[in-house]
C-alpha positions as CSV (number, residue, x, y, z in Angstrom):
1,X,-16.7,151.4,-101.4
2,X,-20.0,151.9,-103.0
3,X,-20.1,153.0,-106.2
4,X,-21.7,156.8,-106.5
5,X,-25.7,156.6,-107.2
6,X,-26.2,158.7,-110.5
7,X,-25.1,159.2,-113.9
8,X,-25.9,162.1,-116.2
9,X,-28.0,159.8,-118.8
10,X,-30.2,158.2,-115.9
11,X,-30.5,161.6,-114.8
12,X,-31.8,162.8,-118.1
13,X,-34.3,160.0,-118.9
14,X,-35.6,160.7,-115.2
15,X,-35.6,164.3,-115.6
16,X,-38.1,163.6,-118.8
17,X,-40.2,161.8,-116.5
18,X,-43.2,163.2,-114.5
19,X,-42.7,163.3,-110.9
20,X,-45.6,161.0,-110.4
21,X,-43.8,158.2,-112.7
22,X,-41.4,158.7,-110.8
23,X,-43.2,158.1,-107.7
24,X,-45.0,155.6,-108.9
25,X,-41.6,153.6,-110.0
26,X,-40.7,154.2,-106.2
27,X,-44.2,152.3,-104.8
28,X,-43.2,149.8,-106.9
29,X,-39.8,149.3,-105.6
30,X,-40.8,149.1,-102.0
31,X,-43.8,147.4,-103.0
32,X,-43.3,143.9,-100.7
33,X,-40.7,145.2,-98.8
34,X,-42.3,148.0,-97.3
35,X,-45.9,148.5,-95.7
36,X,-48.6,150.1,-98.1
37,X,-49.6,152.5,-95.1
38,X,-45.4,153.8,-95.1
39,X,-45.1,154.5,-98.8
40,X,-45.8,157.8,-98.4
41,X,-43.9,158.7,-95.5
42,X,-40.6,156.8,-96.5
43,X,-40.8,159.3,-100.0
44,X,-41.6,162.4,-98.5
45,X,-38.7,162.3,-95.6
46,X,-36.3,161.4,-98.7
47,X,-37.5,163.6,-101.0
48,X,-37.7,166.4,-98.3
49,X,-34.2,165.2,-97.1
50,X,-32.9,165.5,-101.2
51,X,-34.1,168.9,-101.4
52,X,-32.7,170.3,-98.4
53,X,-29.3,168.7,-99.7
54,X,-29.8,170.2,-103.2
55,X,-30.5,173.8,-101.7
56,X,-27.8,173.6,-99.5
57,X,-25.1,172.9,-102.0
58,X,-26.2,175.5,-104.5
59,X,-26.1,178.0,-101.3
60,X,-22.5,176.6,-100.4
61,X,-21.2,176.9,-104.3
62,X,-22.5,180.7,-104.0
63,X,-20.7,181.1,-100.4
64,X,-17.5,179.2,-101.7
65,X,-17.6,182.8,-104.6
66,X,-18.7,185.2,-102.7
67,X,-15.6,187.8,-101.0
68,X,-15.7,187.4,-96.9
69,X,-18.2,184.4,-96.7
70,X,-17.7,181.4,-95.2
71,X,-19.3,178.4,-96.8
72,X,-18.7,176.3,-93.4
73,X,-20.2,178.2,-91.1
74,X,-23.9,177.6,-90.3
75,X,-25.1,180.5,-89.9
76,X,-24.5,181.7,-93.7
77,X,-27.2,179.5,-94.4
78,X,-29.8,179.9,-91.2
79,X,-29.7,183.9,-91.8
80,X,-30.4,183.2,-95.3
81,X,-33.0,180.6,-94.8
82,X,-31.5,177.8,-96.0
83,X,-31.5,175.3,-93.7
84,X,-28.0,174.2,-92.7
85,X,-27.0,170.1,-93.6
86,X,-24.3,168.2,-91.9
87,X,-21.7,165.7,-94.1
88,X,-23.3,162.9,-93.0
89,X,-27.0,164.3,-94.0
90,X,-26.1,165.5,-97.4
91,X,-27.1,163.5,-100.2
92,X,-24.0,162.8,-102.0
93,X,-22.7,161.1,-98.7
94,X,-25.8,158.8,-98.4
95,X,-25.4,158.3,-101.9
96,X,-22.0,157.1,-102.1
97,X,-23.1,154.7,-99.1
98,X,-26.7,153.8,-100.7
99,X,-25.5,150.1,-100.6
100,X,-24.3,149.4,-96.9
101,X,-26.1,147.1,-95.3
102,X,-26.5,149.7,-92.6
103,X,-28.1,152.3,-95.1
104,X,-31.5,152.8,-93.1
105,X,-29.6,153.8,-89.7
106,X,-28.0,156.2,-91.5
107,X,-31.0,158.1,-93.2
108,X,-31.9,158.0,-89.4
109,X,-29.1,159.2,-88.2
110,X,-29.1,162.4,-91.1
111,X,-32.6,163.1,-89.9
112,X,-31.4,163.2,-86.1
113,X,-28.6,165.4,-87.0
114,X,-30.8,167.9,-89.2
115,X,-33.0,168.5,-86.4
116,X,-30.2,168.9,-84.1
117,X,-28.9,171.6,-85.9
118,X,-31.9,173.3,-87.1
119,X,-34.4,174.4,-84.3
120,X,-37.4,174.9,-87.2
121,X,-36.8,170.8,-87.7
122,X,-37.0,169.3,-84.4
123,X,-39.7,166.5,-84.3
124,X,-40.2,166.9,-87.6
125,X,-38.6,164.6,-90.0
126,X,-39.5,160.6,-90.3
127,X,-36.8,158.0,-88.7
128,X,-38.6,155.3,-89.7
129,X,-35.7,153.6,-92.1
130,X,-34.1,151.5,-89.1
131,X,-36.7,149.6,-89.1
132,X,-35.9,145.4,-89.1
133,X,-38.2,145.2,-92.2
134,X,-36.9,147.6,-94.6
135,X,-34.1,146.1,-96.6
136,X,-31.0,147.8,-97.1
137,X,-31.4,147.1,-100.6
138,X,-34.6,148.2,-100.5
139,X,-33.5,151.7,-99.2
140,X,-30.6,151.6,-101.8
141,X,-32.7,151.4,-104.5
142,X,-34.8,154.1,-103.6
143,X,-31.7,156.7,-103.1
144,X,-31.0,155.9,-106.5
145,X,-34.1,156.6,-107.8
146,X,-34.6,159.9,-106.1
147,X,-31.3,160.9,-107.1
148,X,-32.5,161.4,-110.0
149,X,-35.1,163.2,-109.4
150,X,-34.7,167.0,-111.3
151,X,-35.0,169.4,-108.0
152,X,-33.4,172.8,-108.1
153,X,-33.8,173.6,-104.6
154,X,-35.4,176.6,-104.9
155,X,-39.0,177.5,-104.3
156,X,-39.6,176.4,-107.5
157,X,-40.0,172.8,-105.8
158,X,-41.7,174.1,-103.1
159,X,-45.0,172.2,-104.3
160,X,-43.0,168.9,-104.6
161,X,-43.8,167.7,-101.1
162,X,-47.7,168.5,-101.4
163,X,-47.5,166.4,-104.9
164,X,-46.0,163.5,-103.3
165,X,-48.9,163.4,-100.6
166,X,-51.4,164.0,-103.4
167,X,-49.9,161.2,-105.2
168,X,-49.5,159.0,-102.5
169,X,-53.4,159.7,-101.0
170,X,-54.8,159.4,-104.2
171,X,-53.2,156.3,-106.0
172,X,-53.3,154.5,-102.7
173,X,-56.8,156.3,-100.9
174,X,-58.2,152.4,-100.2
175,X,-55.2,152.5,-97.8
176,X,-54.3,156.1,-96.9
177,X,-58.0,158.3,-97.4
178,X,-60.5,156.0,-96.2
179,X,-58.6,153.8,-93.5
180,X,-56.1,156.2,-92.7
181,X,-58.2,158.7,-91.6
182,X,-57.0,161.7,-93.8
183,X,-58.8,163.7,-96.3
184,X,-56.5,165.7,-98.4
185,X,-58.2,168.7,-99.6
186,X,-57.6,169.2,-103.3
187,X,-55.5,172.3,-104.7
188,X,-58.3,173.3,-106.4
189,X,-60.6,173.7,-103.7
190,X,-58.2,175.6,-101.3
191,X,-57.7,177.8,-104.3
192,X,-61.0,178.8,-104.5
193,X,-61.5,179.1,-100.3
194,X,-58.8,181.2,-100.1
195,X,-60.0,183.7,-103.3
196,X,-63.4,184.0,-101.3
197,X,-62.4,185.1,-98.2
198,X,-58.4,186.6,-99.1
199,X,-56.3,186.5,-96.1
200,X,-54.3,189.4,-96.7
201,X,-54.0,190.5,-93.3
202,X,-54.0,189.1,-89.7
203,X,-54.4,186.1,-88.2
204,X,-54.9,183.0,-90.4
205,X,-56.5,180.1,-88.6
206,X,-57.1,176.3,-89.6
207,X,-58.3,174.2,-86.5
208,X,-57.7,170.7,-88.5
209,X,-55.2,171.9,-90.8
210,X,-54.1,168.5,-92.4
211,X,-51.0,168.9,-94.1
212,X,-51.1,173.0,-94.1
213,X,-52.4,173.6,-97.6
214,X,-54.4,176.6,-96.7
215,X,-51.4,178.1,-94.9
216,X,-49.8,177.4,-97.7
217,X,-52.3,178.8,-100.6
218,X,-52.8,181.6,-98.2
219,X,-49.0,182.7,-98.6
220,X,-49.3,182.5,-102.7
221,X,-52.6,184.1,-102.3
222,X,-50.8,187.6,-100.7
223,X,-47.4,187.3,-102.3
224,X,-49.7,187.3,-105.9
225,X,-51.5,190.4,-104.8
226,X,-47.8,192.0,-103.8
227,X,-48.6,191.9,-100.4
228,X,-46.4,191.2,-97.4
229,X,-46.1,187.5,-95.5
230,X,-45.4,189.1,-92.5
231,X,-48.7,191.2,-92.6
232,X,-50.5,187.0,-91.9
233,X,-49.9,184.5,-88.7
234,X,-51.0,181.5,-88.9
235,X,-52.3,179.6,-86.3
236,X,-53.4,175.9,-86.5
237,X,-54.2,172.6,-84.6
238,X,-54.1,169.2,-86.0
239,X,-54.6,165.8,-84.1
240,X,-53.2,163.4,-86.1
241,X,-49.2,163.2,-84.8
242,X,-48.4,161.8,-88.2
243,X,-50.1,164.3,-90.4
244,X,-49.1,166.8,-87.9
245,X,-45.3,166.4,-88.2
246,X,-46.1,166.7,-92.7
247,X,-47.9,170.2,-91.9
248,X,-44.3,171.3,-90.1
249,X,-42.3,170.0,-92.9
250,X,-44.4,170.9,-95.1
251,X,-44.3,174.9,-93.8
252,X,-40.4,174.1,-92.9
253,X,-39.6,174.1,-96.7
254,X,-41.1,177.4,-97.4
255,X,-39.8,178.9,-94.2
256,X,-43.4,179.8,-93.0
257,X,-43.3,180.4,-89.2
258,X,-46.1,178.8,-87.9
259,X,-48.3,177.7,-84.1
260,X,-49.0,174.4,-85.3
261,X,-50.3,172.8,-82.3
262,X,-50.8,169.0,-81.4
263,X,-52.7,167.1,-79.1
264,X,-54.5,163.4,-79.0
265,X,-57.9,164.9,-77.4
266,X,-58.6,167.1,-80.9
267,X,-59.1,170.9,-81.3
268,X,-63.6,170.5,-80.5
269,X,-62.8,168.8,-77.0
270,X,-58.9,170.6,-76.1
271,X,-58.7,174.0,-78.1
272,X,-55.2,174.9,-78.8
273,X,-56.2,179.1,-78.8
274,X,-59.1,179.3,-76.4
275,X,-58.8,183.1,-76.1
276,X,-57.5,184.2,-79.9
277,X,-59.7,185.4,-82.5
278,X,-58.8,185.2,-86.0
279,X,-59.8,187.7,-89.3
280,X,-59.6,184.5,-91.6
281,X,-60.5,181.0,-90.9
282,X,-60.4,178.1,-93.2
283,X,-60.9,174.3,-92.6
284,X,-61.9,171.3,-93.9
285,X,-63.0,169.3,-91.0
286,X,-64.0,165.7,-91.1
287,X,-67.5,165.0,-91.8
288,X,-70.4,163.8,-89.9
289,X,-68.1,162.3,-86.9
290,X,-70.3,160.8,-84.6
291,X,-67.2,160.1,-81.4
292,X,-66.2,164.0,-80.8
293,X,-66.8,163.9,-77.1
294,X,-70.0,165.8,-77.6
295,X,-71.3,164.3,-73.9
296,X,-68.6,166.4,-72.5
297,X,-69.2,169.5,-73.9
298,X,-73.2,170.0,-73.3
299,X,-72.5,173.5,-71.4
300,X,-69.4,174.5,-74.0
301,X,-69.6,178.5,-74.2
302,X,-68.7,178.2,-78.2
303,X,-72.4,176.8,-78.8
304,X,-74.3,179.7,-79.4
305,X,-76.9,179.0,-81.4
306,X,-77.9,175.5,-80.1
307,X,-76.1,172.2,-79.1
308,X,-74.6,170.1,-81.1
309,X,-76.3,166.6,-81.1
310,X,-73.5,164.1,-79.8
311,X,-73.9,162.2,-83.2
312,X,-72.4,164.5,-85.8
313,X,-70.1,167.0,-85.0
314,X,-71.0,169.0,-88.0
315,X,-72.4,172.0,-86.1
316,X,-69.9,171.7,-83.4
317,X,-66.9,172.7,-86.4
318,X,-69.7,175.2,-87.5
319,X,-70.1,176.9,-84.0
320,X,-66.0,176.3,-82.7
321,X,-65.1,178.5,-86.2
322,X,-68.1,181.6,-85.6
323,X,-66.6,181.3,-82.0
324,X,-63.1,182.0,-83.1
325,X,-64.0,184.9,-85.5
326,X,-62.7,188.9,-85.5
327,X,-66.1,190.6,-85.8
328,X,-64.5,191.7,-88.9
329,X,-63.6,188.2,-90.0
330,X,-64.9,185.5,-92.8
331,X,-64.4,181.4,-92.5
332,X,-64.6,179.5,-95.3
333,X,-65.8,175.7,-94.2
334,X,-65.6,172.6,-96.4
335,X,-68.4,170.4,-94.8
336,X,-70.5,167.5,-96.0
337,X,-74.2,168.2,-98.2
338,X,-76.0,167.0,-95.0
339,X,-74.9,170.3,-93.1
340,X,-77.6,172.1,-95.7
341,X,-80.9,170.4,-95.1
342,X,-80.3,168.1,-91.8
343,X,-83.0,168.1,-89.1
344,X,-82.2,165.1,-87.2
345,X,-80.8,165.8,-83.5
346,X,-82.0,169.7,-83.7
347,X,-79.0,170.7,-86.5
348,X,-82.4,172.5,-88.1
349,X,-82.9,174.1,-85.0
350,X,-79.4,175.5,-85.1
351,X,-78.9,175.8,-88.7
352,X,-82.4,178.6,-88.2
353,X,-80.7,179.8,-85.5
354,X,-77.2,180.7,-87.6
355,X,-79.4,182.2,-90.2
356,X,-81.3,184.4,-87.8
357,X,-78.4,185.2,-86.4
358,X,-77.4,186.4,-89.8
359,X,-73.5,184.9,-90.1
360,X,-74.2,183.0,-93.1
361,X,-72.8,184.9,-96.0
362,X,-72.8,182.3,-99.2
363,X,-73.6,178.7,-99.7
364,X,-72.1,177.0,-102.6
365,X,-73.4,173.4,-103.7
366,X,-70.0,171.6,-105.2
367,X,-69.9,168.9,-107.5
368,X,-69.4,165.3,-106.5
369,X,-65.9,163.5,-107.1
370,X,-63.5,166.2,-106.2
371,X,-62.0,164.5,-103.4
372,X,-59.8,161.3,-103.5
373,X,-61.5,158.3,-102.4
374,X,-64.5,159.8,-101.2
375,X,-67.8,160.2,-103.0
376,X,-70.1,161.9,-101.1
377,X,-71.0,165.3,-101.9
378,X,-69.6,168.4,-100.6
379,X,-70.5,172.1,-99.7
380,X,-69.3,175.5,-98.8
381,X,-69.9,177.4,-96.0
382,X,-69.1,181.3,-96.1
383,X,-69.4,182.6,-92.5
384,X,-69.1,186.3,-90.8
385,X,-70.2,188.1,-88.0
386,X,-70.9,191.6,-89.7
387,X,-72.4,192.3,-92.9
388,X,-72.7,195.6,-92.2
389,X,-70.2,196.7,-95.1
390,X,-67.5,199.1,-94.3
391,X,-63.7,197.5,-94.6
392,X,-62.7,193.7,-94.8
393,X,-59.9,192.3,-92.8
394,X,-58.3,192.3,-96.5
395,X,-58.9,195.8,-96.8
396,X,-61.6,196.1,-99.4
397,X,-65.4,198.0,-99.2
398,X,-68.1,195.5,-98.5
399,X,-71.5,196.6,-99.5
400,X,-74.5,195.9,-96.3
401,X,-75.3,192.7,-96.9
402,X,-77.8,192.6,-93.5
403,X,-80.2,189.9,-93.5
404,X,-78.9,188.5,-97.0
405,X,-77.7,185.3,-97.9
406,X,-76.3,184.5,-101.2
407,X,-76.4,181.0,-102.8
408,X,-74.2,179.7,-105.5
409,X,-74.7,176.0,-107.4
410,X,-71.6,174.7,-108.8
411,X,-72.8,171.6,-109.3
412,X,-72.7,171.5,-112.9
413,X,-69.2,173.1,-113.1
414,X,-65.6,170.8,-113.0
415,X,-64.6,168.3,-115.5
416,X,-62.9,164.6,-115.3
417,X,-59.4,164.7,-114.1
418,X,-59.2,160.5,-113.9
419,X,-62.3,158.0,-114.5
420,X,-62.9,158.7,-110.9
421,X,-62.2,162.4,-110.2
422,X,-63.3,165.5,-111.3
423,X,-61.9,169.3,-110.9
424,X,-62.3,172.6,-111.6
425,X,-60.8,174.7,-114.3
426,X,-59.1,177.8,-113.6
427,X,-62.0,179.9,-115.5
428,X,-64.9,177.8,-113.4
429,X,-62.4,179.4,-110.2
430,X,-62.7,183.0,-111.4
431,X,-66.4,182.7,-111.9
432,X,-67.5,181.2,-108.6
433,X,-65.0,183.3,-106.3
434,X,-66.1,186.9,-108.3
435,X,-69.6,185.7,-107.7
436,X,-69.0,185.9,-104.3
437,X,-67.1,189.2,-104.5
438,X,-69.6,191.4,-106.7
439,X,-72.2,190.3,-104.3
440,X,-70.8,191.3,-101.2
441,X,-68.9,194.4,-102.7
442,X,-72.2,195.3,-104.7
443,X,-70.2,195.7,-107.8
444,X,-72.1,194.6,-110.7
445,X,-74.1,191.5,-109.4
446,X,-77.1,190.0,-110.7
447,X,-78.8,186.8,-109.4
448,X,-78.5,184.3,-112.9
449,X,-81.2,181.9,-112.8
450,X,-79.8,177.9,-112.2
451,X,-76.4,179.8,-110.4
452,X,-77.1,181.9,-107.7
453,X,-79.4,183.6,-105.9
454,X,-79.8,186.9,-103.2
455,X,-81.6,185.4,-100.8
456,X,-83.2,187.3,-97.8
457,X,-84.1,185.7,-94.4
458,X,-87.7,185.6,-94.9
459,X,-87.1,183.9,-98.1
460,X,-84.8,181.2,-96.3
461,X,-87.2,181.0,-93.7
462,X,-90.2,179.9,-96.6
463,X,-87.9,177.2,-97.0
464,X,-88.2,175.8,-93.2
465,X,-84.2,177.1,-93.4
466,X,-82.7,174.4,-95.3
467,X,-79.7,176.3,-97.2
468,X,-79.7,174.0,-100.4
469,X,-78.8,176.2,-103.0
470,X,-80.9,174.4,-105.7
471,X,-84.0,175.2,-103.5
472,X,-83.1,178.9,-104.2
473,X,-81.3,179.2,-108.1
474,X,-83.9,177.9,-109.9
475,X,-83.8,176.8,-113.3
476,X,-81.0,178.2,-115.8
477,X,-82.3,179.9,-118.5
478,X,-82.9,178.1,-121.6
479,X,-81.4,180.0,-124.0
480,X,-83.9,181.1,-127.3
481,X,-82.8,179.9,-130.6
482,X,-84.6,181.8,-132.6
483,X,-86.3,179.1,-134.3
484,X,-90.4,179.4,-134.3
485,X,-92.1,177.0,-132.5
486,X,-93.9,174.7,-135.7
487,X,-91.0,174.6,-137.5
488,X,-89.0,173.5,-134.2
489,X,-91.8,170.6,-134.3
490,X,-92.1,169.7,-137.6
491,X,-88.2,169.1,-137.9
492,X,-88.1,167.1,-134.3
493,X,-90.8,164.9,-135.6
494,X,-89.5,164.2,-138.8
495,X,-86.1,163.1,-137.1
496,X,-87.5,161.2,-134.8
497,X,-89.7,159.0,-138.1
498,X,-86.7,158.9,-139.6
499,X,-84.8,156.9,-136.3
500,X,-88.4,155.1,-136.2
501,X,-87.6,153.7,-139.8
502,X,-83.9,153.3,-138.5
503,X,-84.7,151.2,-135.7
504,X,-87.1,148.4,-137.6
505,X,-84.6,148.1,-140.4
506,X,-82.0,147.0,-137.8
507,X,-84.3,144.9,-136.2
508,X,-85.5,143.0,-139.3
509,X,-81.6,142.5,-139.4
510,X,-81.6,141.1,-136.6
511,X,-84.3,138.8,-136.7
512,X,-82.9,137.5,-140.4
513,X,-79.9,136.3,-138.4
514,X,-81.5,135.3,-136.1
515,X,-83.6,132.7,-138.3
516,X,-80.5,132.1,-140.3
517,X,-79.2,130.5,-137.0
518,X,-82.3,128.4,-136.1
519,X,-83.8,130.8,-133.9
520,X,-86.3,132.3,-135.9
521,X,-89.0,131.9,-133.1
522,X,-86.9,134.2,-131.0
């Protein structure tokens, strides 16, 4: 029999660990055995699959002590919302058995049986461990190692699965980001989308929803401001099966009931929600895709300020969102810097025609590097179709913001994360989404020159309707150190002499070695 997977000191030095040593120990142990392009999905279904076990055993200890209960009966757990595991799923059975040679059917076979017996898992969970090429040594190492990973299986690891996939996307984005098609959206920025537009109440919408994180922000966003889940839907579409069946699990674990649909043609050419309209929308949608089926979709009743050119589908996410919003609605829209000042293909054209139509609330230039893998710059797009004032969909009093615009440059904002990405601090969050708010709730705003800006149209217009915020902000302010101009001059001067005098003696240094090494000519 195979001896029992952990220990209490390997679970202490593990538990010291951070879970992305951990993780990367695990890329390392598949590392040969194992495709680059499956390390992520073999961790997440066992680290999803070691959860579930550890929250189902802390729910059976407190049914095994609690009068009239029964601890074997499923539907303790279900009504509780703790999702019921058969023997041969829990963890401390594949454990025991992490060194059979037929370890990887049975991970597949635990998966099968958790979806058989828990409707919210069906077609969600990865039985990929069968497979010829994974070695059952391999997958024995790796139950070992996430046996020891410290999980509580409450909802204080509800953020585990969204880690792994950040890990995974970012240490391996060659593989995963660029060739794999995804583009992970950082915590950071869904933060701050959801803080602009607060979806507090009614329908919630993503139309390429990735792995859910906006669903998921949305739900911290109204349980912090004591609000009620069920006062949100969500709605979603995603075309990627793979990253399709994460967003389930990934909503599974917090039991978030969600219409997550899926389909190979893509939400701008098959809609999932034709007729719905939502009061919050949030995407990130892949930018500048140039095969989007745009040659099918000349006469599409969601473009109606112009159509898209068949070359970027920028303007076709653009339009698809305004289409889908309550008229008492905001979208927040992660698109590429191109979406600003772009003429080619008439996106000016439409871009004047958004304006004029006056649904463009707030642009906000971003800094570059905040994404994994991907360079180019980034905006955000604030869209609504009243800026009347009155009542948001999240229930606050919106000054009349008709024919206004207001631009925001972030660009200087964020600091380096890694040597290759960059991120916002909490305090840069707070200042860019209660920009936004004081504007449109007239409370206290003032345009701050190199930040943002009140724009009106005719101002926009002056600027042949490119939506660049720098075009708008200005210069910051220099701040005026009291110190009078002459003396400011005197001193600058007599620095710079001073680095003058510097810079010969070091090169008369120089040359002395040089000569001293026969090169005095040099």
């Amino acid at each position: 029999m195979a001896r029992p997977a952990n220990s209490k000191k390997a679970t202490e030095v593990a538990s010291a660990k951070s879970l992305e040593a951990q993780l990367w120990e695990a890329a390392d142990k598949m590392r040969g055995a194992v495709p680059p392009s499956d390390y992520m999905h073999v961790s997440l279904g066992l680290v999803f699959l070691r959860y579930l076990s550890v929250a189902f055993e802390a729910k059976f200890t407190e049914l095994t002590n609690t009068p009239h209960a029964d601890p074997h009966d499923s539907e303790e757990y279900l009504s509780q919302g703790v999702y019921w595991v058969p023997e041969e799923a829990r963890w401390r059975t594949l454990a025991a058995n992490a060194r059979a040679s037929d370890i990887g059917r049975q991970l597949d076979d635990a998966m099968r049986s958790l979806e058989r017996d828990n409707d919210a898992l069906r077609g969600v969970l990865p039985k990929i461990f069968g497979k010829p090429d994974f070695s059952s040594q391999m997958l024995g190492g790796l139950i070992d190692h996430f046996t020891n990973l410290n999980l509580k299986g409450s909802s204080d690891d509800f953020d585990l699965l969204g880690r792994v996939y950040e890990f995974f996307l970012g240490e391996f984005s060659a593989m995963q980001g660029r060739t794999g098609g995804e583009q992970y959206t950082p915590r950071g920025i869904v933060a701050l989308l959801v803080d602009m537009i607060e979806p507090l109440h009614g329908r919630v919408y993503d139309p390429c929803c990735g792995t859910g994180g906006f669903f998921i922000q949305s739900q911290k966003f109204v349980q912090a401001h004591s609000g009620k889940i069920g006062d949100i839907a969500i709605y979603g579409q995603e075309r990627n099966p793979e990253t399709h069946r994460l967003a389930r699990m990934n909503l599974a674990i917090r039991n978030i009931n969600a219409n997550i649909q899926w389909n190979n043609e893509g939400t701008l050419l098959k809609d999932a929600h034709p007729d719905l309209r939502f009061e919050s929308i949030l995407a990130n949608p892949p930018f500048n895709i140039k095969d989007w089926a745009g040659d099918l979709l000349k006469d599409d009743a969601r473009w109606r300020f112009g159509v898209p050119p068949e070359g970027n589908a920028n303007f076709a996410w653009l339009q698809h969102i305004v289409h889908h919003l309550a008229h008492n609605g905001h979208a927040a829209v992660v698109l590429a810097n191109g979406s600003m000042s772009s003429n080619q293909s008439g996106e000016g054209d439409i871009r004047k025609s958004m304006v004029e139509g006056d649904v463009v609330d707030c642009m906000m230039a971003l800094p570059g590097q905040l994404f994994f893998g991907v360079q180019i710059p980034v905006c955000i797009w604030i869209l609504t179709k009243d800026k009347k004032g009155g009542v948001s969909a999240s229930g606050k009093h919106l000054r009349s913001r008709v024919g206004e615009t207001i631009f925001i440059d972030a660009r200087k904002l964020g600091h380096m994360i890694t040597r290759t990405q960059k991120a916002f601090s909490d305090g840069d969050l707070r200042r860019l989404a209660d920009t936004y708010h004081h504007w449109r709730e007239g409370n206290g705003y003032e345009d701050v020159a190199g930040f943002c800006k009140s724009a009106t149209k005719e101002e926009i217009a002056a600027h042949g309707y490119v939506l660049t915020p720098g075009r708008f902000v200005g210069a910051e302010d220099l701040e005026d150190d009291g110190e009078p101009f002459e003396a400011k001059m005197s001193r600058l001067v007599a620095e710079l002499d001073a680095q003058f005098a510097e810079s010969a003696k070091l090169e008369s240094a120089i040359r002395g070695n040089l000569t001293r090494l026969g090169f005095g000519s040099c």
